[in-house]
N, C-alpha and C positions, 0 to 999 in steps of 0.2 A: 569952081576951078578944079580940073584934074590934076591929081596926085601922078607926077614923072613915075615912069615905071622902076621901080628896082634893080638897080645895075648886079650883078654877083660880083664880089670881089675878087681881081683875078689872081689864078690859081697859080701858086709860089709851092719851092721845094727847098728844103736844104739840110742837108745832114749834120749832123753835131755828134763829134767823138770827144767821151771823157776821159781820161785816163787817172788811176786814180790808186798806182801807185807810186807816188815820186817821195823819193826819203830824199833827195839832194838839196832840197831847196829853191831851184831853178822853176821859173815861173815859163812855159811852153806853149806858145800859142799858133798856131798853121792856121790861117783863113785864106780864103775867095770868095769869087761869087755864089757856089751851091754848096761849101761844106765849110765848119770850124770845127780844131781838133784843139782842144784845152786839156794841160795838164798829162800826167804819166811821166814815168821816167822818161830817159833817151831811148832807149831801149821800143817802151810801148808806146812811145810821143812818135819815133820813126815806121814801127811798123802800121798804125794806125793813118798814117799820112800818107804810106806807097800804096795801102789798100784803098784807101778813095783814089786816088789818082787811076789806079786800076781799074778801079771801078767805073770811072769817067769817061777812059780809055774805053772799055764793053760796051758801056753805055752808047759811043760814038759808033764805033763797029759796028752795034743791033740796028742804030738812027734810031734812039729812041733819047725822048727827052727825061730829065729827072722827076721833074712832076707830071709827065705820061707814064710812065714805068707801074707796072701792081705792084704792089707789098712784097707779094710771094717769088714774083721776078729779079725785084733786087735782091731781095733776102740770098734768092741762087749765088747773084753774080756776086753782093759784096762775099759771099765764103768762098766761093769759086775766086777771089781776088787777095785770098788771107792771106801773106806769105808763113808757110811752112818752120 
C-alpha cells in the first residue's frame, strides 16, 4: 500500500508584543487574528498596539500578506510604524 504524500503545514504568521515594564499591577492584553500584545505599562501597552495596527495598515497599502512579507521588510515597516 502507498504511503499518502505529505501535506506542509500551512503557513501561519503572527506577531507577539511583550511589554515588560509595568510597575502598576494592571494585567494588559490586545489580541486578533495576526498579532498579541501582553503586558507593559499604559504607556508601552498603547504604543505597542498603534504600532501593529500601523503596521497592518502598510501591510494593506503594499497588498502584501503577513506571513508573505520577509524579515527584513517588516523589520522596515514595523520602525517605520514606531510612533516617535
Amino acid at each position: 500500500m502507498k504511503k499518502a504524500p505529505r501535506r506542509s503545514p500551512a503557513k501561519t504568521a503572527h506577531l507577539l508584543g511583550v511589554g515588560l515594564d509595568n510597575q502598576d499591577g494592571h494585567k494588559r492584553l490586545t489580541s486578533a487574528e495576526q498579532f498579541t500584545i501582553v503586558g507593559g505599562s499604559d504607556e508601552t501597552h498603547g504604543r505597542m498596539t498603534e504600532t501593529v495596527i500601523k503596521t497592518f495598515e502598510e501591510l494593506k497599502t503594499r497588498g502584501k500578506a503577513l506571513k508573505a512579507v520577509e524579515p527584513q521588510e517588516l523589520a522596515e515597516i514595523i520602525h517605520k510604524s514606531t510612533p516617535r
